[in-house]
C-alpha positions as CSV (number, residue, x, y, z in Angstrom):
1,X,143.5,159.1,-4.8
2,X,144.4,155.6,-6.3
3,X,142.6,152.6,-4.4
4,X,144.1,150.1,-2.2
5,X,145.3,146.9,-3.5
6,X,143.2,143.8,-2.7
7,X,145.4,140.2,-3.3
8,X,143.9,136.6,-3.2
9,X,144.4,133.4,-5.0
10,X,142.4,130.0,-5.0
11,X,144.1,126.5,-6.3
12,X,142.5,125.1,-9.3
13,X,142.2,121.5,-8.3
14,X,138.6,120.5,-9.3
15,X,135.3,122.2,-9.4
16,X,134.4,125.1,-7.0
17,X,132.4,123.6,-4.4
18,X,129.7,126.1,-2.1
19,X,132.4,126.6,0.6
20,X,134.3,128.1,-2.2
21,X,131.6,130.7,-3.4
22,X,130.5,131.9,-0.4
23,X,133.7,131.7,1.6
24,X,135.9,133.6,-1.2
25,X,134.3,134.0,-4.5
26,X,131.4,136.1,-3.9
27,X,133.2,138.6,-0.9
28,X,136.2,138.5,-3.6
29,X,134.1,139.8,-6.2
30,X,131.9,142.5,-3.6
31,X,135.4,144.1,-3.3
32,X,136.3,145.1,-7.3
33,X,134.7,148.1,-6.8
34,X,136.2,149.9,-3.6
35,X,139.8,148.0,-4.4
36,X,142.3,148.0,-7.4
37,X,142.1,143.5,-7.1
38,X,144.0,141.4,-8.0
39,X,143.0,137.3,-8.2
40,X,144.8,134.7,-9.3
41,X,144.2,130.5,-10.2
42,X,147.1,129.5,-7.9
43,X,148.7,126.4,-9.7
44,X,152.5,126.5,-8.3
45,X,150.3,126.4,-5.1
46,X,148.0,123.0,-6.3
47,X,151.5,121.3,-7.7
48,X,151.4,119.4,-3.5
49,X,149.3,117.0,-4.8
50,X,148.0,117.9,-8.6
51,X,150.0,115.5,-11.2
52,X,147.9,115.3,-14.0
53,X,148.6,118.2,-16.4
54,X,145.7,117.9,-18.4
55,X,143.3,118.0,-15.7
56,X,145.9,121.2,-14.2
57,X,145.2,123.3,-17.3
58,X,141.1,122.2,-17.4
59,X,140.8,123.2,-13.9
60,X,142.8,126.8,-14.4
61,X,140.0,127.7,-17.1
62,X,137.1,126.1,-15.2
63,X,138.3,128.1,-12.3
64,X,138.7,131.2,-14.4
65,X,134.4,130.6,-16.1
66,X,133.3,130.5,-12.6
67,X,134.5,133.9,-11.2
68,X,133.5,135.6,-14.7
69,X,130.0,134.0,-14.4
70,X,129.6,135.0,-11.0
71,X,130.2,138.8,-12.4
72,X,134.6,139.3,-12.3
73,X,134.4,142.1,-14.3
74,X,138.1,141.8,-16.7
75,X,138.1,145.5,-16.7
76,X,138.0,146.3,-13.2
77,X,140.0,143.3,-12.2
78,X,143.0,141.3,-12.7
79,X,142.4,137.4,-12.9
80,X,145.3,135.7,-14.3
81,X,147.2,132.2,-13.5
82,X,149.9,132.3,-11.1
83,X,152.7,130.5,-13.0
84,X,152.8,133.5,-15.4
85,X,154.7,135.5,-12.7
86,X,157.3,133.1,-13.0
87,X,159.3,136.0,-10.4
88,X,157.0,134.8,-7.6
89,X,159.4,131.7,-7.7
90,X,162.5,133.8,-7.2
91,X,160.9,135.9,-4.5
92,X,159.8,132.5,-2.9
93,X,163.6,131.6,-2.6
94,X,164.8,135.2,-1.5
95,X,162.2,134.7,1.6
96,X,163.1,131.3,2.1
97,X,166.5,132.8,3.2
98,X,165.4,134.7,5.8
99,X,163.0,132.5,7.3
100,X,163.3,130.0,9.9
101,X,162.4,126.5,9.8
102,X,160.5,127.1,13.5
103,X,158.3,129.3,12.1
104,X,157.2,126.7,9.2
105,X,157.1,124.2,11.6
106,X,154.3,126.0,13.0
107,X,152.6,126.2,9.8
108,X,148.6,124.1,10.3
109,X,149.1,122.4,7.1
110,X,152.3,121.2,7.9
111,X,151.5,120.4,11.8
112,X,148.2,118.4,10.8
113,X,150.1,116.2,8.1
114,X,153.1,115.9,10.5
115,X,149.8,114.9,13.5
116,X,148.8,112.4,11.1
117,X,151.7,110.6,11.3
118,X,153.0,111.4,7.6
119,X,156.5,113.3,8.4
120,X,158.9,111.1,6.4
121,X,156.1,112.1,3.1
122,X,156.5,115.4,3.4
123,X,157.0,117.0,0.2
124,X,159.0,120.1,0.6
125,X,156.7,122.1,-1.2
126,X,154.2,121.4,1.7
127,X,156.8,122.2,4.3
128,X,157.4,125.7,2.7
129,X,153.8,126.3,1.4
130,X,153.7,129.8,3.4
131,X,156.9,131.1,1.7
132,X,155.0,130.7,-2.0
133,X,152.2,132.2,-0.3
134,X,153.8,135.2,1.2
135,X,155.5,135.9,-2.1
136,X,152.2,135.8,-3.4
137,X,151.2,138.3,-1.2
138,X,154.4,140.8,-1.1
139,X,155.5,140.5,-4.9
140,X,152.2,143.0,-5.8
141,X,152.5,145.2,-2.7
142,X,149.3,144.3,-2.1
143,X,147.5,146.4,1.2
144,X,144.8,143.8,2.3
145,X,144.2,140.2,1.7
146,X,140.8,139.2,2.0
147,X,140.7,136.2,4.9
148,X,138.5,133.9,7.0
149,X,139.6,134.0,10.8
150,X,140.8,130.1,10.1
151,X,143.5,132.0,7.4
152,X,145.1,134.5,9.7
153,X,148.0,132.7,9.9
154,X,149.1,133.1,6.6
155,X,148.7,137.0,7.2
156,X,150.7,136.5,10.5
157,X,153.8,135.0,8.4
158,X,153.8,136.5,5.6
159,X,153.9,140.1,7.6
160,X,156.6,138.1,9.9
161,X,158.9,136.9,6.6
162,X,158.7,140.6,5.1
163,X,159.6,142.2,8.0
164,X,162.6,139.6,8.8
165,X,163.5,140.4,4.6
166,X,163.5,144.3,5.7
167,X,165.8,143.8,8.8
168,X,168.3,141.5,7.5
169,X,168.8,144.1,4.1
170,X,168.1,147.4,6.4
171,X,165.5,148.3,3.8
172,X,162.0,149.1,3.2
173,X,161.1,146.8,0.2
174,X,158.6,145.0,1.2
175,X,155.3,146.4,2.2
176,X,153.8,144.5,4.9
177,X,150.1,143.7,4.0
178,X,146.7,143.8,6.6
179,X,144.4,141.1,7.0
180,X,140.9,141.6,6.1
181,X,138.8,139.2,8.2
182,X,135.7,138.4,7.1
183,X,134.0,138.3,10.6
184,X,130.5,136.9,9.0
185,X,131.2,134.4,6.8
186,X,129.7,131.1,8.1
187,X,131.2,128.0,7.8
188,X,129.7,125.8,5.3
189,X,129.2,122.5,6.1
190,X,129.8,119.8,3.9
191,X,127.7,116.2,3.2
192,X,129.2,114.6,6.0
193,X,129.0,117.3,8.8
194,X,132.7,118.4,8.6
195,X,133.6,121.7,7.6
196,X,133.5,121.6,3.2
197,X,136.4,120.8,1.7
198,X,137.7,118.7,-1.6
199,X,139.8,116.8,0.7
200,X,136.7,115.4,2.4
201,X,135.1,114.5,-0.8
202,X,132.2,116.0,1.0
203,X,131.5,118.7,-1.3
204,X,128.4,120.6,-3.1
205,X,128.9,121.8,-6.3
206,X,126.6,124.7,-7.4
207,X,127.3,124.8,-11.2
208,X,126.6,121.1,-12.0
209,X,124.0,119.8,-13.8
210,X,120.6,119.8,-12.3
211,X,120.7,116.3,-11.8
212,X,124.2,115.7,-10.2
213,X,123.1,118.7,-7.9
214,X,120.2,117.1,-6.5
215,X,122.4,114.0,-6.0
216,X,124.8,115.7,-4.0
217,X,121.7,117.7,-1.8
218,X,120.4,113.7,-1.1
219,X,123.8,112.8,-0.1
220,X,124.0,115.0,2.9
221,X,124.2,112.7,6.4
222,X,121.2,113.3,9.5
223,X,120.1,111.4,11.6
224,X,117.8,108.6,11.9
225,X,114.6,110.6,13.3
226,X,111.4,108.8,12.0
227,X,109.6,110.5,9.7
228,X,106.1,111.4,11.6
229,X,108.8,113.0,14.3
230,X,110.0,116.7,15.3
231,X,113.2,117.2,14.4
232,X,115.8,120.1,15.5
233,X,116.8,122.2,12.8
234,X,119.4,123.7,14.5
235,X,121.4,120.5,14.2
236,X,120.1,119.8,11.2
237,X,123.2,120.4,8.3
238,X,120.5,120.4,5.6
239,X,118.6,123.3,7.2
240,X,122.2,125.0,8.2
241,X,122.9,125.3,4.3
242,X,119.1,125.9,3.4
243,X,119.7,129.2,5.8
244,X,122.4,130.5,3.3
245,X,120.0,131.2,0.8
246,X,116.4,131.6,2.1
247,X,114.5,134.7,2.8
248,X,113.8,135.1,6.7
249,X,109.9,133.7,5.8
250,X,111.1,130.6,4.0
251,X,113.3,129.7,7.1
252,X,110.6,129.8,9.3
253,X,108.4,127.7,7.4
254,X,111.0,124.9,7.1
255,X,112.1,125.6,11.0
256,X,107.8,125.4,11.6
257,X,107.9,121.8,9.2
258,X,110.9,120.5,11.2
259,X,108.9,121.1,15.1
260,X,106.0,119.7,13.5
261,X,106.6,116.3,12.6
262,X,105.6,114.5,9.8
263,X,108.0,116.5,7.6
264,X,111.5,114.7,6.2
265,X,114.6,115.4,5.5
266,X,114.0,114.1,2.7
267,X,111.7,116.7,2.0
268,X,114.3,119.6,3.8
269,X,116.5,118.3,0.8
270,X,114.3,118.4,-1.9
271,X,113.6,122.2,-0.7
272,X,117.4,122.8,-0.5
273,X,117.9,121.5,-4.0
274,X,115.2,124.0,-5.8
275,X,116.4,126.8,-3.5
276,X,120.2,126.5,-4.6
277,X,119.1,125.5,-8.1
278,X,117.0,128.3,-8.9
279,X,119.6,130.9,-6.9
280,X,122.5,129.0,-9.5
281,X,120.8,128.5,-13.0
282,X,122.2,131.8,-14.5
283,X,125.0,131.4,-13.5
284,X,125.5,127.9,-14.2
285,X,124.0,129.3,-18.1
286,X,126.7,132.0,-18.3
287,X,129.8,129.6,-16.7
288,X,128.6,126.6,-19.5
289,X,129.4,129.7,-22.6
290,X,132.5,131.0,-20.9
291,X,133.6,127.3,-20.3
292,X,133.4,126.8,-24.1
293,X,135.6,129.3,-25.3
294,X,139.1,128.6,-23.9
295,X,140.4,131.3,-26.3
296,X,138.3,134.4,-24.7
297,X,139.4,132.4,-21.0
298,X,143.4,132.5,-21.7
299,X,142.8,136.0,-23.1
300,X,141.5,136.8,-20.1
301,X,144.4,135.8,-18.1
302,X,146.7,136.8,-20.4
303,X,145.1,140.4,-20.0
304,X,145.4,140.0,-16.3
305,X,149.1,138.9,-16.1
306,X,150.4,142.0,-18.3
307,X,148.3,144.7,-15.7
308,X,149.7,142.8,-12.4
309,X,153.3,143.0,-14.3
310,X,154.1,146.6,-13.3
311,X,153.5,145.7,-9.8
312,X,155.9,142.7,-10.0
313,X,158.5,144.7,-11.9
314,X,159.2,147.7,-9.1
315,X,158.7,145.0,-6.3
316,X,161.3,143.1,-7.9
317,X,163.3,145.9,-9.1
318,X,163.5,146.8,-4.9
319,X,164.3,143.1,-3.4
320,X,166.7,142.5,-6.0
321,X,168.6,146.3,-5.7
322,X,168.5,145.3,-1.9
323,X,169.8,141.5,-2.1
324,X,172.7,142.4,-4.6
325,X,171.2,140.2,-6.9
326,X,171.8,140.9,-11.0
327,X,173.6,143.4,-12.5
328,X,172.8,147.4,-11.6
């Protein structure tokens, strides 16, 4: 019996921050085993905002180090770059034809830029952001996509644009994919309190350097509780992150020093830094290696593209037999 088909992608725009790992990397990686899957450095995807091509290609094989160090195993699993399944473009306009504006104007990203008072800047690319990520989705007839219950939406209309693709051609060509919530993964907070994200600037990145590390673990905001005072760790973002990653006896020895008094976040940092430092410093030793040899990295993608192609090609071979597209 052949496994199911796990799908997910991640934009390469900058380093992976801890919100990254945890939230996708890590319960991306837990699945190579019990799923035939399929990841992907989604660059069409970070083309809303990325314009510096340079830094575009540098971030693809940064992003492609990190899930090898963290234990992507090339054999199992297909990691390749988006933009060499070029047909994910075409598929993105053969959806686009079938799907109404009202549903993208219901999209978050587009509703929060819209909120924020920035509707004249839209790009179009932002506007039909779920479209490219549908196709994303449908072009490998992928069975579950791995999501956090703050990524359901994307589920919701991508299953809503296949099935609308279906209807209007009276075929079955599209397979109509199944979430795959992650019901327990936490949501990291970042320096500043908000949830983690790069467009917060508010991020902490694992793989750095010891040094920047610590910087970024100093950064984080509390309040301004003296010192020689009990503190509450439960509203605490220092000890929030510090519960990620300590054993049940080491929490309750930093929730015993918070109660206490005379203990300060200064020092919850400090213990935050050598717990996420000492859980990262293989990792961070395998990701400098694989960083280093771009050759092995776009072999690696390479690789990945040509086992996805066989996927695209049948998908393809159906939308475009059902469209009247090309020549028979």
């Amino acid at each position: 019996m052949s496994k199911k088909r796990s799908l997910s992608g991640i934009k390469p725009t900058g380093f992976p921050h801890l919100g990254n790992y945890l939230g996708m990397i890590r319960p991306a990686i837990d699945l190579q085993d019990e799923y035939e899957a399929y990841y992907f450095a989604a660059d069409y995807h970070a083309l809303t905002t990325a314009r510096d091509p340079k830094a575009m290609r540098a971030s693809v094989y940064e992003l492609t180090s990190y899930f090898l160090a963290f234990g992507l195993d090339p054999e199992k699993s297909a990691f390749f770059r988006q933009s060499d399944i070029p047909e994910v473009c075409e598929l993105t306009w053969l959806l686009s034809c079938v799907t109404h504006m009202g549903l993208l104007e219901r999209a978050h990203a587009y509703k929060a830029a819209d909120a924020e008072g920035r509707g004249k800047e839209i790009s179009h690319g932002l506007f039909s952001y779920p479209v490219l990520m549908a196709a994303d989705i449908l072009i490998y007839d992928s069975d579950i996509v791995p999501v956090g219950q703050d990524q359901i939406q994307h589920l919701e209309m991508t299953r809503d644009m296949a099935q609308k693709f279906n209807a209007a051609f009276n075929v079955d060509a599209l397979k109509l994919p199944v979430a795959k919530v992650q019901e327990n993964v936490a949501t990291v907070p970042g320096t500043d309190g908000r949830k983690m994200s790069k467009s917060y600037g508010n991020l902490i990145e694992p793989l750095l350097p010891p040094k920047k590390l610590r910087k970024q673990c100093m950064a984080i905001a509390t309040d301004s509780t003296p010192l020689e005072d009990p503190k509450d760790p439960d509203t605490c973002n220092v000890f929030t992150l510090y519960k990620l990653f300590a054993t049940p006896s080491e929490l309750e020895d930093m929730r015993q020093n918070y109660l206490g008094g005379g203990y300060g976040y200064g020092h919850a940092k400090q213990a935050l830094f050598e717990k996420l430092d000492a859980y990262f410093s293989p990792y961070r030793e395998e990701y400098q290696r694989l960083r280093a040899d771009e050759a092995y990295l776009e072999e690696v993608l390479q690789s990945g593209a040509e086992r996805v192609r066989p996927a695209v090609e049948e998908v393809m071979d159906r939308v475009r037999r059902a469209t009247g597209i090309g020549r028979r």
